[in-house]
C-alpha positions in Angstrom: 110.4 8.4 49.7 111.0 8.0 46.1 108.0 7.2 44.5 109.7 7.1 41.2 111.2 4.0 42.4 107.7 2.5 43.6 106.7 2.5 40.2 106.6 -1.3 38.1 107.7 0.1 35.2 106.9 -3.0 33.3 103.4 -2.3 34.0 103.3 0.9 33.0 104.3 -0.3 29.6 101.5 -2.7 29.5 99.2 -0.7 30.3 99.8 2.4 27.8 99.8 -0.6 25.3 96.1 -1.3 26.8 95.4 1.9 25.1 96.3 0.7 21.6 93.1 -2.5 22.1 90.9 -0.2 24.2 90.8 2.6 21.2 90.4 -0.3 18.5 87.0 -1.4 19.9 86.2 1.9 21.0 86.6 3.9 17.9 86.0 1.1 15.7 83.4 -0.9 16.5 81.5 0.3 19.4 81.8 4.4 18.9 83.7 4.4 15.0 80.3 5.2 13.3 79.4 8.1 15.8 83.1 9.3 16.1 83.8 9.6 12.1 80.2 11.2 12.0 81.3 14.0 14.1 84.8 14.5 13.5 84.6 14.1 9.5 87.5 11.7 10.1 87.5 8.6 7.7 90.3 6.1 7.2 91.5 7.6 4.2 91.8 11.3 5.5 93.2 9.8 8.7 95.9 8.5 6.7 97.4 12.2 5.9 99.6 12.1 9.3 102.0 9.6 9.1 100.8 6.3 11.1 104.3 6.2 13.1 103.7 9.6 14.1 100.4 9.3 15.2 100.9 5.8 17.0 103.8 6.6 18.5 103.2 9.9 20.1 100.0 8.3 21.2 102.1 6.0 22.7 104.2 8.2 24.7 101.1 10.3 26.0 99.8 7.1 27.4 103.0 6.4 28.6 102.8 9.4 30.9 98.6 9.0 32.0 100.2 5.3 33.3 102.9 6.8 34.8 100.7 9.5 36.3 98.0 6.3 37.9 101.1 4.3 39.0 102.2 7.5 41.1 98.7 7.5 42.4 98.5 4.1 43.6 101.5 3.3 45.5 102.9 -0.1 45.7 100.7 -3.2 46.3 97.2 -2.0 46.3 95.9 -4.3 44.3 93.2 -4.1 41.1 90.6 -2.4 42.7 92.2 0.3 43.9 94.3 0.8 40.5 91.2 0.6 38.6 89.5 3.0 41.3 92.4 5.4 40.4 92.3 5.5 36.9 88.3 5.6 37.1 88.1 8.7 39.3 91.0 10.2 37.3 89.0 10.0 34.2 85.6 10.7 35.6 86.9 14.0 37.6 89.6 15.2 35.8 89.7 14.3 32.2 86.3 13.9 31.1 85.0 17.6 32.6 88.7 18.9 31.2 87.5 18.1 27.7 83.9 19.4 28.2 85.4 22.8 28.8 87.3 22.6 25.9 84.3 20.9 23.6 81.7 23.8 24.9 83.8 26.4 24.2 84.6 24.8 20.7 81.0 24.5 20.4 81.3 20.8 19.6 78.2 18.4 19.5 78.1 16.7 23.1 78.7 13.5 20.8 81.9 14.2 20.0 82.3 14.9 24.0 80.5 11.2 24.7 82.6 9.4 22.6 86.0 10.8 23.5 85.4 11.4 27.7 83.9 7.8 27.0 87.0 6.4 25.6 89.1 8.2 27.8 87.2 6.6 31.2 87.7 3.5 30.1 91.5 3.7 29.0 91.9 5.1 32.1 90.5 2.4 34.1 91.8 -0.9 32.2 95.2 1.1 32.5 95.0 1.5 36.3 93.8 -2.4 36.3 96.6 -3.8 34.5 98.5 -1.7 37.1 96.9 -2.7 39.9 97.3 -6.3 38.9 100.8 -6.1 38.7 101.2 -5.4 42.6 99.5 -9.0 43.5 
């Protein structure tokens, strides 16, 4: 079986664009304060790498984490299931995968908060855009 073939491609799309609103509100008005704290990261300095570049790589790698919670979810499963996906994705795989990384980094666990954070809920509005596709 192909599961290449399984995969709605049109909500893939969708849902790496999801990505785009989720890290708006998340790094703006729910985490921004916290986040640019942390990282030093203004809007000005963020500027210095062009916004294409930045968008549209950022883009592509949510292209790829879609792909990746279409594989998982097979063909009509529904929302729940797509969200599960994503969800446990995030929680068990992503979010501990960037602790390593932030301990040995010795960053501040708030740095870790915000960005497992966003990531567990990127995930999971992607795998429910997903999931809604398949109804």
């Amino acid at each position: 079986m192909d599961r290449f073939a399984m995969v709605n491609w049109l909500a893939v799309f969708v849902a790496a664009l999801s990505g785009f609103v989720v890290g708006w509100a998340w790094y703006g008005p729910i985490c921004g304060k916290a986040w640019s704290r942390v990282t030093g990261i203004t809007k000005e300095s963020g500027d210095r790498i062009p916004p294409a570049l930045v968008f549209g790589s950022a883009y592509v790698l949510n292209f790829i984490a879609a792909t990746g919670i279409a594989l998982q979810n097979g063909t009509h499963t529904g929302i729940w299931f797509a969200l599960h996906v994503g969800l446990m994705g995030a929680v068990f795989f992503i979010a501990p995968a960037l602790g390593v990384i932030y301990l040995f980094e010795h960053r501040p666990l708030v740095h870790w908060l915000v960005n497992a954070g966003y990531q567990v809920v990127n995930f999971s509005v992607m795998g429910a855009i997903i999931g809604a596709f398949t109804l």
